[in-house]
mmCIF file of the N, C-alpha and C atoms, coordinates in Angstrom:
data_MODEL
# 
_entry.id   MODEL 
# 
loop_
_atom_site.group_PDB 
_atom_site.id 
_atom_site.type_symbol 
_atom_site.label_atom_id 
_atom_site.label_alt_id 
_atom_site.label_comp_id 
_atom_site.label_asym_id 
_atom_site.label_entity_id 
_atom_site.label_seq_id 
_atom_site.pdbx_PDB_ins_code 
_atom_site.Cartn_x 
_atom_site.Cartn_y 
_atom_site.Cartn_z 
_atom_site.occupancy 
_atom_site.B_iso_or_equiv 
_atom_site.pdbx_formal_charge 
_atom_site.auth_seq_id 
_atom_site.auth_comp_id 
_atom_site.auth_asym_id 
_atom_site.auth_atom_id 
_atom_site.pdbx_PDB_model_num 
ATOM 1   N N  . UNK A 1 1  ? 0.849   -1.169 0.000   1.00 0.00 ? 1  UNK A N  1 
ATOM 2   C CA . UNK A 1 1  ? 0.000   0.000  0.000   1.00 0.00 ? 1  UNK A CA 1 
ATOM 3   C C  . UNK A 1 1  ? 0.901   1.241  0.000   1.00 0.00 ? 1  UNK A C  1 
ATOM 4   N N  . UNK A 1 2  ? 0.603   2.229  -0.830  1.00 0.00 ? 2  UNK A N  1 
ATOM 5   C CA . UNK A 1 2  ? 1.530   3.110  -0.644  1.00 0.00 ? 2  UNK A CA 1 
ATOM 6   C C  . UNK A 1 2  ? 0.885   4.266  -0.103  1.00 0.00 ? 2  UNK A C  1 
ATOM 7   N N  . UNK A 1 3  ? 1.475   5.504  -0.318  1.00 0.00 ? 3  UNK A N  1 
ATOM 8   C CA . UNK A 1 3  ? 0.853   6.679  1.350   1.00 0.00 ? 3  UNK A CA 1 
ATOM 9   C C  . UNK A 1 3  ? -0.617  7.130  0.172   1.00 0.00 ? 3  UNK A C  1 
ATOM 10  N N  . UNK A 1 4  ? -0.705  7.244  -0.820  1.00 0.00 ? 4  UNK A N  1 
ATOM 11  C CA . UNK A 1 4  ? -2.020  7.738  -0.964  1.00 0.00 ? 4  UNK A CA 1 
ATOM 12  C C  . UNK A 1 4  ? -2.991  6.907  -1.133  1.00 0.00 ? 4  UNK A C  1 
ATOM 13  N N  . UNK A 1 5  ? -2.490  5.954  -0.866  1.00 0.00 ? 5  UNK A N  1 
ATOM 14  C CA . UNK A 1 5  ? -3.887  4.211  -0.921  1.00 0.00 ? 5  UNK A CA 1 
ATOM 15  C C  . UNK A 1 5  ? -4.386  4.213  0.366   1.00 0.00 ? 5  UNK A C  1 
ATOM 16  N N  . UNK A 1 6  ? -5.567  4.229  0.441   1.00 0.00 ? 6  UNK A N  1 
ATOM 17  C CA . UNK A 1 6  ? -6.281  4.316  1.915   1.00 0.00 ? 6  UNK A CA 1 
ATOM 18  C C  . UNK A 1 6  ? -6.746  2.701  2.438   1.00 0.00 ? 6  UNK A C  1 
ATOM 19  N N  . UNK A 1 7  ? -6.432  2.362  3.263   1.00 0.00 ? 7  UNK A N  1 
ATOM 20  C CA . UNK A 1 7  ? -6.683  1.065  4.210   1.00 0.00 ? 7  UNK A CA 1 
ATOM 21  C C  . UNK A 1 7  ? -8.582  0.660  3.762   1.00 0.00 ? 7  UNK A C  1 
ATOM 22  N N  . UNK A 1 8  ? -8.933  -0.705 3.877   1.00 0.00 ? 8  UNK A N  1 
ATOM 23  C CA . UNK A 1 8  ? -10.187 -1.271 3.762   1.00 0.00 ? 8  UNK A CA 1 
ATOM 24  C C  . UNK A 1 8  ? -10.576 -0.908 4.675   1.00 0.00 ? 8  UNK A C  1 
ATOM 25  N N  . UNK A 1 9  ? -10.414 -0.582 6.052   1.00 0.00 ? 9  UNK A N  1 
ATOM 26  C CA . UNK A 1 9  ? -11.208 0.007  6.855   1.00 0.00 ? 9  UNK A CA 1 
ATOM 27  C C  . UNK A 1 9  ? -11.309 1.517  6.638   1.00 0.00 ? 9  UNK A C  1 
ATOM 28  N N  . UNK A 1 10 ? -10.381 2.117  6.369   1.00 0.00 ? 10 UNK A N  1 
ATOM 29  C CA . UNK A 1 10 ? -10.834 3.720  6.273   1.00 0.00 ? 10 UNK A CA 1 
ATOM 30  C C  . UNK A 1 10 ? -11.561 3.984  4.940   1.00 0.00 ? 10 UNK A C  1 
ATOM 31  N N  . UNK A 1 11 ? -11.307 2.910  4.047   1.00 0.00 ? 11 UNK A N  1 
ATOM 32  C CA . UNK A 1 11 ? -12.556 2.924  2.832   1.00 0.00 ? 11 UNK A CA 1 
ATOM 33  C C  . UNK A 1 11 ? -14.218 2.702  2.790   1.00 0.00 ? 11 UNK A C  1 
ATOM 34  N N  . UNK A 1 12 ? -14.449 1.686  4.211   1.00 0.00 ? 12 UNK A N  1 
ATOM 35  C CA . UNK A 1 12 ? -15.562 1.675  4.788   1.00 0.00 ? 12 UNK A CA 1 
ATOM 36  C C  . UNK A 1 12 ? -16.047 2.742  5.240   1.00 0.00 ? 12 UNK A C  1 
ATOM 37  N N  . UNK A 1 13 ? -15.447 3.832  5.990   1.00 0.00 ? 13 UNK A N  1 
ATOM 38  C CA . UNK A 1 13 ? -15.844 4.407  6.624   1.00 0.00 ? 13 UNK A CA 1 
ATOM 39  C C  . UNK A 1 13 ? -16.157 5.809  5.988   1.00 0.00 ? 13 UNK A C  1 
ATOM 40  N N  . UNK A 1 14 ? -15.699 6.169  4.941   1.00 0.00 ? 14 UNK A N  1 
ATOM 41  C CA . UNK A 1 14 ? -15.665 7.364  4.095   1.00 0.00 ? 14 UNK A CA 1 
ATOM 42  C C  . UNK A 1 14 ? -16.669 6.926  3.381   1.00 0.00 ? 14 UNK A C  1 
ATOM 43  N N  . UNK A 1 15 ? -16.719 5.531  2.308   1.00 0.00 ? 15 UNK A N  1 
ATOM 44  C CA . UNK A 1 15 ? -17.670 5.357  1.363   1.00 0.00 ? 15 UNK A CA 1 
ATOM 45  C C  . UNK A 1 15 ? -19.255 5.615  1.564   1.00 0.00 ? 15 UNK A C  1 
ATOM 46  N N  . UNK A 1 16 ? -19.555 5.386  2.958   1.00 0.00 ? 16 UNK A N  1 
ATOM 47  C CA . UNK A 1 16 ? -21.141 6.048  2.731   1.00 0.00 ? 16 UNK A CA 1 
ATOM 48  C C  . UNK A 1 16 ? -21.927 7.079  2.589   1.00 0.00 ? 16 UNK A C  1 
ATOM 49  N N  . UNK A 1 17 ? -20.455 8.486  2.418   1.00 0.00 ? 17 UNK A N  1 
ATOM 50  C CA . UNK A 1 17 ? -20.863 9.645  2.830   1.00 0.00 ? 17 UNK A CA 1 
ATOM 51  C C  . UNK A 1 17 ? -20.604 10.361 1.448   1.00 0.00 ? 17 UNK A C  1 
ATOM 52  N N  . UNK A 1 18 ? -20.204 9.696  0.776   1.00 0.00 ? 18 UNK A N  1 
ATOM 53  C CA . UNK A 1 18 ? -19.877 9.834  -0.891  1.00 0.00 ? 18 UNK A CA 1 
ATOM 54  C C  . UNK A 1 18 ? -20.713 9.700  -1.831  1.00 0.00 ? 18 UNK A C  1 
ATOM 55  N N  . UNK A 1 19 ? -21.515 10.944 -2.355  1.00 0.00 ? 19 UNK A N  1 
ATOM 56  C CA . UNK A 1 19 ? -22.374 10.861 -3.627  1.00 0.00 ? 19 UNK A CA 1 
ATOM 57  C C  . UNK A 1 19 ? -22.215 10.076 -4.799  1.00 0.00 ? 19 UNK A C  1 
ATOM 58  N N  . UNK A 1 20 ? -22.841 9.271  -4.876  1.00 0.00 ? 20 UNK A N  1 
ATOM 59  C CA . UNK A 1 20 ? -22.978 7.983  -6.009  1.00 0.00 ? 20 UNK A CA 1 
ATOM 60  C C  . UNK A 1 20 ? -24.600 8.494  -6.312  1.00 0.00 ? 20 UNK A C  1 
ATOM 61  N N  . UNK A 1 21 ? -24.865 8.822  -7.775  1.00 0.00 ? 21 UNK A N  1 
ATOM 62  C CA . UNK A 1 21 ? -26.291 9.152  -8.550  1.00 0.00 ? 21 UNK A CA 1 
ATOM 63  C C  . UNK A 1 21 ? -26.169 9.654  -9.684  1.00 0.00 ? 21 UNK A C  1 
ATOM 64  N N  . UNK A 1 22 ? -27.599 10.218 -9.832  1.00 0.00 ? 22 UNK A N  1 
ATOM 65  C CA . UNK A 1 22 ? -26.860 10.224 -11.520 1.00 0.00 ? 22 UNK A CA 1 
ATOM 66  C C  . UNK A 1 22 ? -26.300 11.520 -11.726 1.00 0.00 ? 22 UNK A C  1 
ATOM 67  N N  . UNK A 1 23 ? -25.448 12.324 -11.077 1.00 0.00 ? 23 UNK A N  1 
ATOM 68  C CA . UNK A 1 23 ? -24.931 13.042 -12.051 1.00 0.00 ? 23 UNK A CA 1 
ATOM 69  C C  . UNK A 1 23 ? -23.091 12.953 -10.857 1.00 0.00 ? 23 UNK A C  1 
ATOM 70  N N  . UNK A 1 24 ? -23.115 11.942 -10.172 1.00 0.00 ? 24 UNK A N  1 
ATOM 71  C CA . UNK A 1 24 ? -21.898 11.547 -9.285  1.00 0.00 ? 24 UNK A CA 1 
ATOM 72  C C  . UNK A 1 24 ? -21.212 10.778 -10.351 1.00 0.00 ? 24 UNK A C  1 
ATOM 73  N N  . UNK A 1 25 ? -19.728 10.730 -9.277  1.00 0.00 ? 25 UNK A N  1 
ATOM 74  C CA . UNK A 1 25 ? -18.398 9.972  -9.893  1.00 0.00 ? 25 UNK A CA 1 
ATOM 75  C C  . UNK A 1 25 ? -19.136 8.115  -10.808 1.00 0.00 ? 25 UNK A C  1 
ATOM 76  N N  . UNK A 1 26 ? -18.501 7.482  -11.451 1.00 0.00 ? 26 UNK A N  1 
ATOM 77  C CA . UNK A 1 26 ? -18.839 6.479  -11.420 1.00 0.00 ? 26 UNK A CA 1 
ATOM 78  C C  . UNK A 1 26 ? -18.383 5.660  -10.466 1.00 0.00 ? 26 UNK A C  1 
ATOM 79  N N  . UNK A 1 27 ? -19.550 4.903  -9.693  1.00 0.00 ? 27 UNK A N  1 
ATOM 80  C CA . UNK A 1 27 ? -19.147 3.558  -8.796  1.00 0.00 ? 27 UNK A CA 1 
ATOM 81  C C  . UNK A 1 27 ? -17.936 2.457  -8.762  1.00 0.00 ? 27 UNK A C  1 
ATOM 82  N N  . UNK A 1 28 ? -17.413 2.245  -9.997  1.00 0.00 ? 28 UNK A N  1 
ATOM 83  C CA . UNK A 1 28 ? -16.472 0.891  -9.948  1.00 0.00 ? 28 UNK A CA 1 
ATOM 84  C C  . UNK A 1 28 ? -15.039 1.597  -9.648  1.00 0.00 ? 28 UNK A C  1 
ATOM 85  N N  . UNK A 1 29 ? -15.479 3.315  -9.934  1.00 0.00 ? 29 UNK A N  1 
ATOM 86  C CA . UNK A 1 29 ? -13.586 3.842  -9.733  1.00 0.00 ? 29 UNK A CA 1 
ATOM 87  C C  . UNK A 1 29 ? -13.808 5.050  -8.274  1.00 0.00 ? 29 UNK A C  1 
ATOM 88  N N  . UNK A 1 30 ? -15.263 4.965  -7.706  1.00 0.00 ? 30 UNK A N  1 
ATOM 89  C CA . UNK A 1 30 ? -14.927 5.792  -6.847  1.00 0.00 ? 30 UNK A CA 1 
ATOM 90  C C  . UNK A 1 30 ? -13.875 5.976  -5.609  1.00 0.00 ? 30 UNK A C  1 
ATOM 91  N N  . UNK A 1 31 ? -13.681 4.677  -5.868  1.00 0.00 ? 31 UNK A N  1 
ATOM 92  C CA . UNK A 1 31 ? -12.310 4.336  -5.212  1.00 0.00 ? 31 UNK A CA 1 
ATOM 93  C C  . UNK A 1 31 ? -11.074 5.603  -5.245  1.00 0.00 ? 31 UNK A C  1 
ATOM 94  N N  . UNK A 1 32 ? -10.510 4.498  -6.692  1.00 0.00 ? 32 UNK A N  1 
ATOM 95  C CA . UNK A 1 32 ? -9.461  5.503  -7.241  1.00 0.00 ? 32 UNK A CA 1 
ATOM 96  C C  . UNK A 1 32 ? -9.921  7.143  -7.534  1.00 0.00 ? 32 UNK A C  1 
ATOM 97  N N  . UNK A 1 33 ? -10.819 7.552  -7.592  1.00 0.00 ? 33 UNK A N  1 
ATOM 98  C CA . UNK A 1 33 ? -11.348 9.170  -7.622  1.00 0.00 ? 33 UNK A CA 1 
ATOM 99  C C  . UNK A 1 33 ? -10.926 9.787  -6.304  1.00 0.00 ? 33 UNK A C  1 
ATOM 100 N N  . UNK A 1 34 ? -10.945 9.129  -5.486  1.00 0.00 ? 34 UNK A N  1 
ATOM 101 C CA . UNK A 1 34 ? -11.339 9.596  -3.994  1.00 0.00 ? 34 UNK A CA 1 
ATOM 102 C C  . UNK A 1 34 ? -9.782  9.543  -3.517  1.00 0.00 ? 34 UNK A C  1 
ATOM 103 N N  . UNK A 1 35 ? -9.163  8.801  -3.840  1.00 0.00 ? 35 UNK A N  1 
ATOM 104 C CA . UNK A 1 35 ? -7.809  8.455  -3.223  1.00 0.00 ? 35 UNK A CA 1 
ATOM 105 C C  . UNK A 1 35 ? -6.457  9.746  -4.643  1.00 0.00 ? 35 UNK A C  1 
ATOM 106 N N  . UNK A 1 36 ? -7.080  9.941  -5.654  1.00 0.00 ? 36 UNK A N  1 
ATOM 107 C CA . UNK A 1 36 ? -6.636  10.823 -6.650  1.00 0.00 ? 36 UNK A CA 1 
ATOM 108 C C  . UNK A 1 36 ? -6.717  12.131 -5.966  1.00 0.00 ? 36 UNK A C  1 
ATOM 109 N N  . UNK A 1 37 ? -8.328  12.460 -5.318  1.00 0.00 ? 37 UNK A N  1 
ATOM 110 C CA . UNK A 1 37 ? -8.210  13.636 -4.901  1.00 0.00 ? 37 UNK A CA 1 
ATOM 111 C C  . UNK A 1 37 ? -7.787  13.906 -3.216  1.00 0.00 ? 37 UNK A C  1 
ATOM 112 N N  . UNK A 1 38 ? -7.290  13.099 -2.347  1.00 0.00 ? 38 UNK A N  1 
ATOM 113 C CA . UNK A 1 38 ? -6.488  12.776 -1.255  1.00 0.00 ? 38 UNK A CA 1 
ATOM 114 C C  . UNK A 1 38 ? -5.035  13.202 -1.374  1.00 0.00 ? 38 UNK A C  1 
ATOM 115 N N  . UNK A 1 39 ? -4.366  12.578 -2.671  1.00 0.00 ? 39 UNK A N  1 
ATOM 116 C CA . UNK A 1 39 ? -3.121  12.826 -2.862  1.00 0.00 ? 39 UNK A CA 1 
ATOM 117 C C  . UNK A 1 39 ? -3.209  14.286 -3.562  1.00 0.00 ? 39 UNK A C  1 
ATOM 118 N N  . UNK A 1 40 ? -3.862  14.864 -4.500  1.00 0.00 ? 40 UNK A N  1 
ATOM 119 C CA . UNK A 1 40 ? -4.011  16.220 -4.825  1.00 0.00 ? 40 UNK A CA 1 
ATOM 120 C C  . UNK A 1 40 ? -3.542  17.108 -3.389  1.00 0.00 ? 40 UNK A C  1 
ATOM 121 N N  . UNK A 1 41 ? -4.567  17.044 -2.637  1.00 0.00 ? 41 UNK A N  1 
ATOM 122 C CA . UNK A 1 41 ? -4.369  18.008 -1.314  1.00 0.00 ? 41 UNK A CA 1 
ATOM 123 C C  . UNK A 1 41 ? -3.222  17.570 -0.725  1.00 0.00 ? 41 UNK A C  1 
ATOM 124 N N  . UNK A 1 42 ? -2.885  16.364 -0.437  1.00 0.00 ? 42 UNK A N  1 
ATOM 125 C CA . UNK A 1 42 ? -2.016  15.738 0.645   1.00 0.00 ? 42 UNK A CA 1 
ATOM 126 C C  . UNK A 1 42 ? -0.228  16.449 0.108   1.00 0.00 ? 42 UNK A C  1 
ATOM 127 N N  . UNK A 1 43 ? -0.600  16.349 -1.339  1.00 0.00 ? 43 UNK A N  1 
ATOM 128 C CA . UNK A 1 43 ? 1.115   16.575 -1.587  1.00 0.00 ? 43 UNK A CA 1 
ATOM 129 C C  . UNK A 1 43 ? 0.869   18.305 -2.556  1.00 0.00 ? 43 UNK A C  1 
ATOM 130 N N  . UNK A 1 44 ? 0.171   19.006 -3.188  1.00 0.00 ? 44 UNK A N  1 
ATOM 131 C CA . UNK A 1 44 ? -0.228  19.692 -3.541  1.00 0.00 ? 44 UNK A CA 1 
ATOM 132 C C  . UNK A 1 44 ? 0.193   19.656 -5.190  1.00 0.00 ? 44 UNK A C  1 
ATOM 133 N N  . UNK A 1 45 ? 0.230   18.139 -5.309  1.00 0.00 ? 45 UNK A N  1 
ATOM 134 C CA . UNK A 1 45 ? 1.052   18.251 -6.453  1.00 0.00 ? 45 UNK A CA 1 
ATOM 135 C C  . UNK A 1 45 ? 2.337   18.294 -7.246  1.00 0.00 ? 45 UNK A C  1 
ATOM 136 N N  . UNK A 1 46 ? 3.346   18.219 -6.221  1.00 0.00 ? 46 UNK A N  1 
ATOM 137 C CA . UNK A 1 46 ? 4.492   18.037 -6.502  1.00 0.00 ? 46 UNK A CA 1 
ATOM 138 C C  . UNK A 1 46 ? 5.502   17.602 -7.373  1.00 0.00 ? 46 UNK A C  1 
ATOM 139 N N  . UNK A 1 47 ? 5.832   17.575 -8.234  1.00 0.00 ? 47 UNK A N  1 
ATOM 140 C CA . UNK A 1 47 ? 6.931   17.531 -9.042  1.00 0.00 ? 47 UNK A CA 1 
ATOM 141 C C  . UNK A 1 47 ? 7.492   16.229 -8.510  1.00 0.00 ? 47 UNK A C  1 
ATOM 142 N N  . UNK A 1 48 ? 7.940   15.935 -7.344  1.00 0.00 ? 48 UNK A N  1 
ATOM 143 C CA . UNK A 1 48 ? 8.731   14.526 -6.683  1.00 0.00 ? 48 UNK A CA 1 
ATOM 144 C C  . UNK A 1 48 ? 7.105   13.220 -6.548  1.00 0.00 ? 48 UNK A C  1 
ATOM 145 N N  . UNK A 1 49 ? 6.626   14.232 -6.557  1.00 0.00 ? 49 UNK A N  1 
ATOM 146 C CA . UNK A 1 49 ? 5.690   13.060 -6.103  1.00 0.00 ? 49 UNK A CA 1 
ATOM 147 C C  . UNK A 1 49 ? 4.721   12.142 -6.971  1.00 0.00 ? 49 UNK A C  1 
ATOM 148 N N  . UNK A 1 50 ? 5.028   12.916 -8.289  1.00 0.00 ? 50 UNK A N  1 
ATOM 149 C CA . UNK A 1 50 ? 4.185   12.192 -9.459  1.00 0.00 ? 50 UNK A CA 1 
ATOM 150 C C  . UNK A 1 50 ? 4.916   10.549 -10.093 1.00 0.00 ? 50 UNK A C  1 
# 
């Protein structure tokens, strides 16, 4: 797991509060959407970190 992959338990716990409908992320990647925009804020984007 690396630092912007979030643990199966902290994925439980975020996922119910996350808009899934029809005009939300799609379901099979809200995963990876959610953990994309984690590392956005977390590193601000960085040059080293891509």
């Amino acid at each position: 797991m690396t630092r912007r992959e979030l643990s199966d338990g902290e994925w439980e716990l975020i996922e119910p509060f996350l808009p899934i409908g029809r005009y939300g992320p799609f379901p099979q990647r809200l995963r990876e959407q959610f953990e994309g925009v984690i590392w956005r804020f977390r590193t601000g984007s960085q040059w080293r970190e891509m």
